[in-house]
C-alpha positions in Angstrom: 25.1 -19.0 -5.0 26.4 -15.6 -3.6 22.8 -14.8 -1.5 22.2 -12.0 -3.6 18.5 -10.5 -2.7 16.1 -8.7 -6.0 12.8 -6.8 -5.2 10.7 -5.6 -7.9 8.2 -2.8 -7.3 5.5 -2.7 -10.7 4.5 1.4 -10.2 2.0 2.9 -12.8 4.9 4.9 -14.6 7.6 2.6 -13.2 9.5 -0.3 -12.4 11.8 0.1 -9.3 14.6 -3.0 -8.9 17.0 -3.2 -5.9 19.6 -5.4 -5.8 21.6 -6.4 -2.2 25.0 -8.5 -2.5 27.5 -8.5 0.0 26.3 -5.1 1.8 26.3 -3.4 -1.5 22.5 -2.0 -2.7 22.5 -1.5 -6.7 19.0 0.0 -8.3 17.4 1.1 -11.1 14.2 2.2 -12.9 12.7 1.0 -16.1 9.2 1.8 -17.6 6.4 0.2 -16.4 5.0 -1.7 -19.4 0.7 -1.8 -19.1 -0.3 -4.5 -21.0 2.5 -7.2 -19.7 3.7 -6.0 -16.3 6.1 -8.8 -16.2 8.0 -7.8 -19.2 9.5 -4.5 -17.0 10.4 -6.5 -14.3 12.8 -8.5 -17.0 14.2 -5.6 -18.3 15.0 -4.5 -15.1 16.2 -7.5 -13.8 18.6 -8.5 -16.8 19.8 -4.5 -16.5 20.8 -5.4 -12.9 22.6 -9.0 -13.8 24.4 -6.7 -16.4 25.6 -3.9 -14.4 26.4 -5.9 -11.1 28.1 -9.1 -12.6 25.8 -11.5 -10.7 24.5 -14.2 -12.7 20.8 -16.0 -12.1 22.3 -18.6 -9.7 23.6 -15.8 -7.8 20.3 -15.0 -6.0 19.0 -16.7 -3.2 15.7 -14.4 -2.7 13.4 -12.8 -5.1 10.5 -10.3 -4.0 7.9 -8.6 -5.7 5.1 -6.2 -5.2 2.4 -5.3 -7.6 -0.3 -3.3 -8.3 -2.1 -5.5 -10.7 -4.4 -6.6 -8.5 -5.9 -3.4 -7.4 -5.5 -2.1 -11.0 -8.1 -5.2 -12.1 -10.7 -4.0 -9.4 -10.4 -0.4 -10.2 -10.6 -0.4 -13.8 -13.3 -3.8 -13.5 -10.6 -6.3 -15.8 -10.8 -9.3 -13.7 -12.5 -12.4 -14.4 -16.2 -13.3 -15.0 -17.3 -14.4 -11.4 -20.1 -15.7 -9.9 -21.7 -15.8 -6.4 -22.8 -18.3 -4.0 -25.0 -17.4 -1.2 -27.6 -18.6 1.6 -31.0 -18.6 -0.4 -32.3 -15.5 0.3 -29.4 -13.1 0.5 -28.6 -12.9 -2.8 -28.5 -8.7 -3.2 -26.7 -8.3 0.1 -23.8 -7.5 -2.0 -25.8 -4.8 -3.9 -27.7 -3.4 -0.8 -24.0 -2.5 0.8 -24.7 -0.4 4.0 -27.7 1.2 2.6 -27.0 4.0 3.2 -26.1 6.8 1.2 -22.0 8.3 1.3 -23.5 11.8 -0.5 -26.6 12.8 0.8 -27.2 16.1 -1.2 -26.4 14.4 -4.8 -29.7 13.3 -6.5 -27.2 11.7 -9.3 -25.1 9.8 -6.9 -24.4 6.5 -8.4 -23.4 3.7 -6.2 -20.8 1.9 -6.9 -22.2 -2.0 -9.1 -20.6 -4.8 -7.4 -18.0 -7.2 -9.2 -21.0 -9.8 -9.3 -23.6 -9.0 -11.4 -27.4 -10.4 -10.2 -27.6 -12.7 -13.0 -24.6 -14.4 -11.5 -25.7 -14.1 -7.9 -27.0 -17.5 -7.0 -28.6 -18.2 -3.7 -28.0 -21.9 -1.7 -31.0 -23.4 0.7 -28.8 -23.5 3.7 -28.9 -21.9 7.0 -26.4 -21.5 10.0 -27.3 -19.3 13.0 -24.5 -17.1 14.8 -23.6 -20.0 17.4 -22.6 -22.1 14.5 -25.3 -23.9 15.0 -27.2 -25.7 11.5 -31.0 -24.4 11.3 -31.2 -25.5 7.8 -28.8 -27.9 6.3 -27.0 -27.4 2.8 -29.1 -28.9 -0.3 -26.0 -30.5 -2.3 -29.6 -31.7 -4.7 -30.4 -28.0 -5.7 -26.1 -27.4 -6.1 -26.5 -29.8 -9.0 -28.5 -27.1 -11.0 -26.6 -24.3 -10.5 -23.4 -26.3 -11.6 -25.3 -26.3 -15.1 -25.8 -22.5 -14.6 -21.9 -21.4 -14.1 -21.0 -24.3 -17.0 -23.2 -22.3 -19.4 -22.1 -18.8 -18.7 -18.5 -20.1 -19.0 -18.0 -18.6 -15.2 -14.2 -18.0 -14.0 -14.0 -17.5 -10.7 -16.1 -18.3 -8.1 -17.1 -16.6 -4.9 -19.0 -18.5 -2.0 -19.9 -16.5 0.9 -22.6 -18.3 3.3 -24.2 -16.7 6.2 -22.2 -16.9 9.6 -19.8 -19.3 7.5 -17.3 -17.6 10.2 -18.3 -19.8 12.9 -19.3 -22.9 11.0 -17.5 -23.4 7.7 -18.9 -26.6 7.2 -21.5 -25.7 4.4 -19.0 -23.6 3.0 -16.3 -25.9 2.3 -18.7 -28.5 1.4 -19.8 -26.3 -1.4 -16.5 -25.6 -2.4 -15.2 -29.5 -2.5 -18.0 -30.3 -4.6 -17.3 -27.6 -7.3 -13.7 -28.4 -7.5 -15.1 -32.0 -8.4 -17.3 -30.6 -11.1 -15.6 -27.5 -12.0 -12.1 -28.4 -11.7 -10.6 -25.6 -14.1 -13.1 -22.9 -12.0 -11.3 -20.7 -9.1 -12.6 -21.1 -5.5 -12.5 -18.5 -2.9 -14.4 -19.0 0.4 -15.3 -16.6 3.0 -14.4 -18.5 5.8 -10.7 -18.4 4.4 -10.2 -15.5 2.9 -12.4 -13.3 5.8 -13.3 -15.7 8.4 -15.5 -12.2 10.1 -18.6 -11.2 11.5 -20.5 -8.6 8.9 -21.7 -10.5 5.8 -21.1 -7.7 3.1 -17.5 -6.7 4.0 -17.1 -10.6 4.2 -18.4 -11.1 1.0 -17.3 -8.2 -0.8 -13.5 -9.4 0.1 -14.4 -12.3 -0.8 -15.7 -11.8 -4.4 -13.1 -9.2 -4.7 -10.3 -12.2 -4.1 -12.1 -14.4 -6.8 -12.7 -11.6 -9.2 -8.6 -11.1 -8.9 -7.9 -14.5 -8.7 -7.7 -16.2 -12.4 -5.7 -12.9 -13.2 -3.0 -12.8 -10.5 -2.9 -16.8 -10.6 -2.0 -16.7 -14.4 0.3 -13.5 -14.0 2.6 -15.1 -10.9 2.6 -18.4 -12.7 3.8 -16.4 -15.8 6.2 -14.5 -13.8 7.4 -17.9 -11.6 8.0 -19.4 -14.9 9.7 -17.3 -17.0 12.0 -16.9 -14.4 13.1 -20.0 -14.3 13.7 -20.4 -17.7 16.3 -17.3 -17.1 18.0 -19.6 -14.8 16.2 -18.6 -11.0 16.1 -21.2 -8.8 15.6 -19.1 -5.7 12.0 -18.7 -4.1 10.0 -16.1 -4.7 8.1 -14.1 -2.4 5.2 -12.1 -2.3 4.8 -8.3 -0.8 1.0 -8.4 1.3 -0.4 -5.0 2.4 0.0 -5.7 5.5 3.7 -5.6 5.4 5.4 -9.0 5.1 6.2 -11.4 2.9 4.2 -14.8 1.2 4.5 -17.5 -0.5 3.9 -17.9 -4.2 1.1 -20.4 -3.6 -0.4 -18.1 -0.7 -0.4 -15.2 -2.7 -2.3 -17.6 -5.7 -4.8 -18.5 -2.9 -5.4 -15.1 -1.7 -4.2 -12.2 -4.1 -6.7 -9.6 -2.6 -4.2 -9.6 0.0 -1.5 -8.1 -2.5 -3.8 -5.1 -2.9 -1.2 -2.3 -1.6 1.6 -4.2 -1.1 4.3 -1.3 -3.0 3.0 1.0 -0.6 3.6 -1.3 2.3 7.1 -1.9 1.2 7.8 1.8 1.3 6.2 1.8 4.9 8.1 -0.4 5.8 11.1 1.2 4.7 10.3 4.6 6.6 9.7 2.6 10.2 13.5 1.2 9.8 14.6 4.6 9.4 12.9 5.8 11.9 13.8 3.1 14.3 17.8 3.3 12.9 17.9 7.0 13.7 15.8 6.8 16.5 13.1 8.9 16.0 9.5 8.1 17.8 7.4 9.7 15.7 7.4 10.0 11.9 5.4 10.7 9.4 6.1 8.5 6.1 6.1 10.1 2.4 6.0 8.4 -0.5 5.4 10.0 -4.3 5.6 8.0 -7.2 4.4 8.5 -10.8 0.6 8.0 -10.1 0.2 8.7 -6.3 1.4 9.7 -3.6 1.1 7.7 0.3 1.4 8.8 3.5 1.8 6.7 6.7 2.0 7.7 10.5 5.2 5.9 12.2 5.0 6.0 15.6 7.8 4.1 18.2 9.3 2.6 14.8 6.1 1.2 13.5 3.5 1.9 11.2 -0.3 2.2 11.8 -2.3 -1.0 11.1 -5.5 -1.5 10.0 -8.0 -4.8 9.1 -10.3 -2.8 6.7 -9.8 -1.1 3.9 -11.5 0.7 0.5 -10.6 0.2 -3.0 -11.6 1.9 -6.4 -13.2 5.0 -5.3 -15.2 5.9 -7.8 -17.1 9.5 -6.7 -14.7 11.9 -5.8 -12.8 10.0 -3.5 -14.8 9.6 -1.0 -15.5 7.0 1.7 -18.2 4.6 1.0 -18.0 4.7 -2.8 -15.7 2.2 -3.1 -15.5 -1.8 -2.4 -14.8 -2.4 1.2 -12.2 -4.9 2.3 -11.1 -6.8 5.4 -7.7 -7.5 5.3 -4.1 -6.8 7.0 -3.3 -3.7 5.7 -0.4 -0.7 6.9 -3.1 2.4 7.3 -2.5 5.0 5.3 -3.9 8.0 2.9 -3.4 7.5 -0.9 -4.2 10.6 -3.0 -3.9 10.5 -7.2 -0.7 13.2 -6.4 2.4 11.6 -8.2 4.7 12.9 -11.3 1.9 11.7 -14.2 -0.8 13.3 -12.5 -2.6 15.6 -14.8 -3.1 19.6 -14.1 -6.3 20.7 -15.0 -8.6 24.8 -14.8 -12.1 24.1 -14.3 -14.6 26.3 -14.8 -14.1 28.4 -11.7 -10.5 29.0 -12.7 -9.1 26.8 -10.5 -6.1 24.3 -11.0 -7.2 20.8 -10.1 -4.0 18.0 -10.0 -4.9 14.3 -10.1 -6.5 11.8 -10.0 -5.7 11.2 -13.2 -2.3 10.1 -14.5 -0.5 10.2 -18.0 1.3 7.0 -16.6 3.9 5.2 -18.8 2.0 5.6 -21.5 2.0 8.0 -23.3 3.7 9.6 -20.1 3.8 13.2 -19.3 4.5 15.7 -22.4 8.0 15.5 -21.9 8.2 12.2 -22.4 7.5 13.2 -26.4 5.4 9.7 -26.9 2.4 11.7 -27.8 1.2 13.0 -24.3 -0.4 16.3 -24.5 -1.1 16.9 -21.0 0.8 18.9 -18.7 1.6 17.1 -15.4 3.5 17.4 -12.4 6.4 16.1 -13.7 6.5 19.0 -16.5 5.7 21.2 -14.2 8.5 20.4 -12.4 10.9 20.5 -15.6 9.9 23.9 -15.6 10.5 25.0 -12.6 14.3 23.3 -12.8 13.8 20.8 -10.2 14.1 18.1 -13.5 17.3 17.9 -15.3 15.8 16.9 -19.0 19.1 15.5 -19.9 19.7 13.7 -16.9 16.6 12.1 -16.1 16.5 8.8 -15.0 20.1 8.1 -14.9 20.2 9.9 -18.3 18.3 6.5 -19.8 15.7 9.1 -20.9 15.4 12.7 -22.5 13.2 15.0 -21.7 11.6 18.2 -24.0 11.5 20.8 -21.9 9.6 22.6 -24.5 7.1 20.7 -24.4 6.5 20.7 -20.8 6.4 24.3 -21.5 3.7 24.4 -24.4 1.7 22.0 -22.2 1.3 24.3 -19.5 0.9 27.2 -21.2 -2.2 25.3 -23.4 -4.2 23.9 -20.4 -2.7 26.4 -17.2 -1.5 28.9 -18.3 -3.6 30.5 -21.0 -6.6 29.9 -19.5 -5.9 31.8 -16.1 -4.0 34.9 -18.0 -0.2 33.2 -16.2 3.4 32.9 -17.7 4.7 29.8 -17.9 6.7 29.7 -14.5 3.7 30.9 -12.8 1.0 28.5 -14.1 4.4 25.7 -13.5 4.7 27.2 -9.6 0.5 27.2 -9.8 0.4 23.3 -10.7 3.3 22.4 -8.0 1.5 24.3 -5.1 -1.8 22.5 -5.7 0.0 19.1 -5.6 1.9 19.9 -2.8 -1.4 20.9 -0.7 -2.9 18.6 -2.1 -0.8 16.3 0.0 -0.2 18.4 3.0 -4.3 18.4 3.2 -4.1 14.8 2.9 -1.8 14.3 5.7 -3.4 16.5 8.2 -7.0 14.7 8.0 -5.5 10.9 8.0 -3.6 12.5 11.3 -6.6 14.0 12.7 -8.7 11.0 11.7 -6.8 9.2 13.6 -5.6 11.4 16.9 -2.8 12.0 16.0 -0.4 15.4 15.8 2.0 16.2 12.9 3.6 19.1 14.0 7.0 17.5 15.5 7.4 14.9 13.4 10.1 13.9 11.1 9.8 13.8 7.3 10.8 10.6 5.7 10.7 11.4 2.1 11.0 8.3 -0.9 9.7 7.1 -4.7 10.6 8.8 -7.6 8.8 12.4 -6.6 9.0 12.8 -3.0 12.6 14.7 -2.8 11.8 16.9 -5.5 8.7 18.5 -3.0 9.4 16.9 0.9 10.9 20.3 1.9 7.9 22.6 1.0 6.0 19.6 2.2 7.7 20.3 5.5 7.0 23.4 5.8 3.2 23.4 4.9 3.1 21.0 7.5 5.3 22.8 10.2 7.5 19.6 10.4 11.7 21.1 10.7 13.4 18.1 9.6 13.5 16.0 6.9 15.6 12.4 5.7 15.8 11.2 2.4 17.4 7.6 2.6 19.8 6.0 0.5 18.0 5.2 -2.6 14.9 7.1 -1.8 14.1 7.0 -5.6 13.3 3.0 -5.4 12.2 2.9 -1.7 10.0 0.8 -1.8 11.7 -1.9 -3.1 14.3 -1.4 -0.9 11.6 -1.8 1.7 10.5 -5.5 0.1 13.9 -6.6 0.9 13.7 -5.7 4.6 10.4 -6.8 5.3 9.6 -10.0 7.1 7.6 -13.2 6.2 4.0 -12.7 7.9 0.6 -13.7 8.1 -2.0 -13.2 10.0 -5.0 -15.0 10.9 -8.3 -13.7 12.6 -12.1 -15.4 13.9 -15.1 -13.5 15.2 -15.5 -15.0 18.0 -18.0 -13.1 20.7 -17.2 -12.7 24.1 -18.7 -10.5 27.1 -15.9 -9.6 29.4 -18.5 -10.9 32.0 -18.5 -13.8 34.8 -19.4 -16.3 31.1 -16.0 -15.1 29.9 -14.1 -18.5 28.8 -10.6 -18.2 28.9 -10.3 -22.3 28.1 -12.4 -22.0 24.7 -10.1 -18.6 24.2 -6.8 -20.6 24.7 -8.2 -23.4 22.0 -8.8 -20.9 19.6 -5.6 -19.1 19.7 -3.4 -22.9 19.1 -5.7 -23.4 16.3 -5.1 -20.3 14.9 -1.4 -20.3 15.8 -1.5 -24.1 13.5 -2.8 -22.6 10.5 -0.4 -19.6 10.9 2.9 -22.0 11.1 1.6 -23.7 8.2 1.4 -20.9 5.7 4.5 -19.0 7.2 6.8 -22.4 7.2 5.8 -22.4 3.1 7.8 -18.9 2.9 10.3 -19.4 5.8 10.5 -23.1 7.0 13.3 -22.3 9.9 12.7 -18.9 11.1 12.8 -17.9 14.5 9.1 -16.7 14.7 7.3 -13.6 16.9 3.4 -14.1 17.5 1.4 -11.0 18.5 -2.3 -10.8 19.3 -4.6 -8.1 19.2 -8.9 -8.0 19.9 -11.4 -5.8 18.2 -13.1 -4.9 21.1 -15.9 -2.0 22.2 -18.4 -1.3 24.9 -21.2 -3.6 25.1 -23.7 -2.1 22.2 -21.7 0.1 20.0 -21.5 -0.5 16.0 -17.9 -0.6 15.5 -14.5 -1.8 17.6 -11.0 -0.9 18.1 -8.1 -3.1 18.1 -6.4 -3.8 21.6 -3.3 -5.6 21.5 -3.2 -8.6 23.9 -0.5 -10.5 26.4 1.0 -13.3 25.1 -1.0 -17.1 26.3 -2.0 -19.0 28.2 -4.7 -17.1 29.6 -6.9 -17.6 32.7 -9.6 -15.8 34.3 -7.7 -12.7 35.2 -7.9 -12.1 32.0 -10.8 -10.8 32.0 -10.1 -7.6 34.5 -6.7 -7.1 32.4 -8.5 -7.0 29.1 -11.0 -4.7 30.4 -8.2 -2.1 31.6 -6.3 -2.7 28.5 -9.3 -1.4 26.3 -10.2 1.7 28.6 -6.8 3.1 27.8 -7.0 2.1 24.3 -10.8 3.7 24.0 -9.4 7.0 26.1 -6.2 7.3 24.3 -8.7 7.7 20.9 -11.4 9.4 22.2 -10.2 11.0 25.5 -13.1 9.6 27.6 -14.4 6.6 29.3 -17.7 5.1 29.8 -18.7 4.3 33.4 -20.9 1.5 33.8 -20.9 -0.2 30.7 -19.6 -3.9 29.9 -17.1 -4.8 27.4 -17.4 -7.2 24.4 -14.8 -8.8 21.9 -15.9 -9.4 18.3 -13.1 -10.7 16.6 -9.4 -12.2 17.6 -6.7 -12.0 15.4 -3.5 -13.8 15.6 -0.1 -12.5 13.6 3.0 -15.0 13.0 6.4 -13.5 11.5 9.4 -14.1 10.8 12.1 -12.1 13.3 14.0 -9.6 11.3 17.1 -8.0 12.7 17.0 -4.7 13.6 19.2 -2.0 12.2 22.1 -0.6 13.7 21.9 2.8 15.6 23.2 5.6 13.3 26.1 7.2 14.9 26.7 10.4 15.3 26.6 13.2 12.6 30.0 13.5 11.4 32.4 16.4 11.1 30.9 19.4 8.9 32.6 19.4 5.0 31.9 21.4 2.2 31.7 19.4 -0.5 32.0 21.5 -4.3 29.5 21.6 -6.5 29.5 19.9 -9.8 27.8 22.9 -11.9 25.1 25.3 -11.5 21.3 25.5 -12.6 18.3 27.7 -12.6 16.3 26.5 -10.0 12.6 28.4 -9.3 12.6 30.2 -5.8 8.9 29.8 -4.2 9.7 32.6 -2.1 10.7 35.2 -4.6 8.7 33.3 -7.8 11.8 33.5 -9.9 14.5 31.6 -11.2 18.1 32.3 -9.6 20.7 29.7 -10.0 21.6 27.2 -7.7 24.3 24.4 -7.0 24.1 20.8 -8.3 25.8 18.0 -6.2 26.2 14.6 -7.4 24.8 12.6 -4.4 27.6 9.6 -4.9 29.7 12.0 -5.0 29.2 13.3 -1.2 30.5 11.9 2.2 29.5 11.7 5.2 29.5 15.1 6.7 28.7 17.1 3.9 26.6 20.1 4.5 25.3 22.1 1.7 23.2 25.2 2.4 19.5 25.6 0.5 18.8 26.4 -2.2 20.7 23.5 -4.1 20.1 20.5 -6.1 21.2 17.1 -4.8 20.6 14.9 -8.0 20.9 10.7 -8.1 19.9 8.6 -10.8 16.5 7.4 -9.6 15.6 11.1 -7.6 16.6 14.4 -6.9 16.6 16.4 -3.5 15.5 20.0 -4.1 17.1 22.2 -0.6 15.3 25.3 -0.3 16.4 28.3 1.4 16.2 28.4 4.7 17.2 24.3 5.0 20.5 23.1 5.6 21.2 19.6 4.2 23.4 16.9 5.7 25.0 13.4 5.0 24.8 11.4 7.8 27.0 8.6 8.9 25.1 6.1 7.0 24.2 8.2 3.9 21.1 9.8 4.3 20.1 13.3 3.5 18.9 15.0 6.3 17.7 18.5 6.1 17.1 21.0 8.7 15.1 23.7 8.7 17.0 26.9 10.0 15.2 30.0 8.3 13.1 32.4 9.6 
């Protein structure tokens, strides 16, 4: 064994490998193949064995990150699940928030949950919010519905019991005695997967980790398996959306926490750049083939988050989705990547996304039948593309029929050559995203301007540097192998997990700092256990946070804590630490009012060495350019020719002067006028903005 390290990143259009061996990074891109993920992620990895050398026994680490699970809950393809609940609560599920997320829309449709009512089953049981029993469990009336979920040839089940949270007892009962009678049936709880206060985001997690379950279980084992008949012996790990790494068997036990995990990888990728080149404040940007992410950085660290929304289904917008409480790296996805479909409605106006050609049948210049135009033609046109060299020249492109594309759906309809309707499809895209950005920043008080650019996946060089300058941001970096970023990511993140428990406390004289401390070592067990699985004799790094508010309010923000044992004084220093927290995001206090914690959340990980500093940007060079190529000018809205560089090619130093082409196997940098573009000392693009 050479301790060779594979990730494998499953995008909608697709598959990213990266390959590290002895300080050498090899990657590549293969299509993403729908109906058996798994099958691109062999292709990929047997192209990598072939062009590296390295044999199976080479590898000592293997990590992956998919999108299957999310895909399953957005197009409803998981398994046939039922529902167990305290008698009595058996539409909380369905009622939501009930509320309504568009008030003027007398055709608004919410949203069906992933259990239907006919497999909603309420349990006579009771628990209050001390954890005390008011009712106990029936195991007499379980018998029955055992018969019920044996007849309907139910999957997956999910059992979510009131205030389970702070007495699991019922819960896990329940769950021991379906495993006896139900023994090829998947069990999720509530009290493991979202041990929280707030029943429906508890149980909507939860049914969303059983509805997943039998799907993600069947595909890892699939994937664990076939790889070891190639000959892998090494382990393999899991990417979690909340930015480390897990077990196989974790990830079986709770795949609704692999919902996001590429994008996490790519965030995770951006903080280490930031961190390596010593920047405090960076905004992440990542564009594949079906979306496109982006993530504040601030102090080398990305935004985190405990909730979450998945499958949208009106328009996008918050509330018409399935709520989720789990670690997740905060961020705003938009359907903005090369397969996203251009569109004129009926006001003439181009819409772009959500929807995607994908892998299949692709965009139209893919020739497998698409008729579409997309982003990716678009940018064909507009010679940011080279058709004969996309993709490491593993795939042709028609440029013609990018061309006829457009001009059917764009550019006939709103009276536009080609090149126009082609500039018209890439400036909706790109404010598209530069929209996006500036509401997740003001969402969450933050400021762009001043910010550095960190630009990865497949599409994100071909548009970071009109990005930038929608967004007023001056410079931008696009790593080394920025077109598979977020595989490279996988292989730098660390083994995590985090554990949380709503447990209330009044930051009042009742305030127990024993009870606190007991808490925290039982959580801190259950932590070690699931971490040791992935990483049995890692040096570990345990932070805690509190969801915390003002005594009263509806919702809490996290407030990270000191490090245990705790006494009293606690009590004043937590207070202090959430007025700054509360004033830094809403730039006020509240005099007179007491403090309360909801929830406690402890996270273990694995210590991860930091990068090096860069050093210093090397002498200028001017490198020569290996040919010329029309390239479209946004500023004059014509073609004009500009210089193609070979990025390999470069060195440290190079400065090339916009507009130019920077072209790699898995991306290409576009420069535009007015940028100046640099290799750095450790091989990253970095462009500054110099025009007027």
């Amino acid at each position: 064994m050479t301790n060779a390290h594979l990730a494998a990143d499953i995008g909608g259009t697709f598959t990213d490998i990266a390959v590290t061996h002895q300080g050498a990074l090899f990657t590549c891109k293969v299509p993403t193949i729908p109906d058996a993920p798994e099958e691109g992620i062999f292709r990929g990895v047997r192209q990598a064995m072939a062009e590296t050398g390295l044999t199976a026994a080479d590898f000592s680490l293997i990590v992956h990150g998919t999108t299957l699970a999310t895909n399953a809950l957005i197009e409803r393809k998981g398994a046939k699940t039922a529902m167990l609940v305290t008698d009595g609560f058996r539409d909380a599920v369905e009622m939501a928030y009930e509320n309504r997320f568009e008030q003027y829309d007398i055709f608004m449709d919410k949203p069906p949950p992933l259990v239907p009512r006919e497999f909603r089953y309420g349990v006579p049981e009771r628990v209050d919010a001390k954890g005390d029993v008011l009712i106990p469990l029936d195991e007499n009336a379980v018998g029955g519905l055992i018969e019920e979920l044996r007849k309907h040839r139910i999957e997956a089940v999910a059992i979510g019991l009131m205030h389970s949270y702070a007495a699991p007892g019922h819960e896990r009962r329940l769950g021991d005695i379906l495993a006896r009678e139900l023994p090829d049936v998947l069990v999720s709880l509530s009290c493991e997967v979202s041990p929280e206060i707030r029943e429906y985001e508890r149980w909507s997690t939860t049914a969303a980790n059983a509805y997943v379950q039998p799907l993600m279980s069947h595909y890892l084992g699939r994937l664990s398996s076939e790889l070891g008949e190639m000959g892998f012996t090494c382990p393999l790990r899991l990417m979690t959306s909340g930015g480390g790494l897990a077990s196989l068997e974790t990830a079986r036990r709770f795949p609704i926490r692999l919902v996001e995990s590429g994008p996490a990888g790519g965030a995770i990728l951006a903080a280490r750049v930031a961190r390596e080149c010593g920047l405090d404040r960076v905004l992440s940007f990542d564009m594949g083939g079906t979306t496109a992410k982006i993530c504040l950085i601030d102090d080398g660290a990305p935004q985190q988050s405990r909730s979450f929304e998945v499958a949208r289904q009106y328009r996008f917008m918050k509330g018409s989705g399935l709520p989720l409480r789990i670690p997740v790296i905060e961020m705003v996805e938009i359907g903005a990547g090369g397969g996203s479909v251009a569109r004129v409605d009926a006001l003439s106006r181009i819409h772009v996304g959500p929807e995607s050609a994908g892998a299949v049948p692709g965009p139209a210049c893919y020739g497998q039948g698409g008729d579409a135009p997309t982003v990716t033609d678009a940018n064909v046109t507009l010679g940011r593309i080279d058709p004969d060299n996309f993709a490491g020249g593993t795939m042709k492109l028609d440029a013609a029929l990018s061309a006829g594309a457009i001009d059917s759906d764009v550019g006939e309809a709103l009276s536009l050559s080609t090149l126009s309707a082609a500039f018209g499809i890439s400036e909706v895209v790109e404010e598209n995203m530069a929209n996006a950005a500036r509401v997740h920043a003001v969402e969450r008080g933050k400021e762009i301007r001043g910010r550095t650019l960190v630009a990865f996946g497949g599409g994100a060089a071909l548009h970071a540097a009109r990005l930038a300058r929608k967004l007023n941001i001056d410079e931008v970096i696009v790593p080394v192998a920025a077109g598979v970023g977020s595989a490279v990511g996988f292989l730098q993140a660390p083994v995590a997990y985090e554990v949380v428990r709503s447990r209330y406390a009044l930051l009042d004289e009742t305030f127990d700092a024993t009870g606190l401390n007991a808490l925290y070592a039982e959580m801190r067990t259950e932590a070690e256990q699931i971490v040791a699985e992935a990483a049995p004799d890692a040096d570990l790094i345990e932070t805690r946070t509190a969801d915390m508010r003002y005594h009263g309010q509806g919702h809490e923000i996290a407030v990270e804590l000191p490090a245990g044992p705790y006494d009293v004084s606690l009590r004043d220093a937590l207070t202090g630490l959430f007025e700054t927290a509360y004033a830094a995001t809403y730039s006020r206090r509240i005099p007179g009012l007491e403090v309360e914690v909801m929830n406690w959340t402890l996270r273990l990980s694995a210590t991860v060495e930091d990068p090096a500093p860069c050093p210093p940007m090397p002498n200028a060079t001017t490198p020569e350019p290996l040919g010329m190529r029309d390239l479209f000018d946004p500023d004059t809205g014509i073609l004009s020719t500009a210089p193609v560089y070979r990025r390999d090619a470069l060195t440290p130093g190079a400065e090339i002067a916009g507009p130019a082409i920077i072209a790699e196997d898995e991306t290409t940098t576009i420069v535009l006028a007015g940028f100046i573009a640099r290799l750095n000392a450790v091989g990253y693009i970095v462009m500054q903005w110099e025009g007027s």
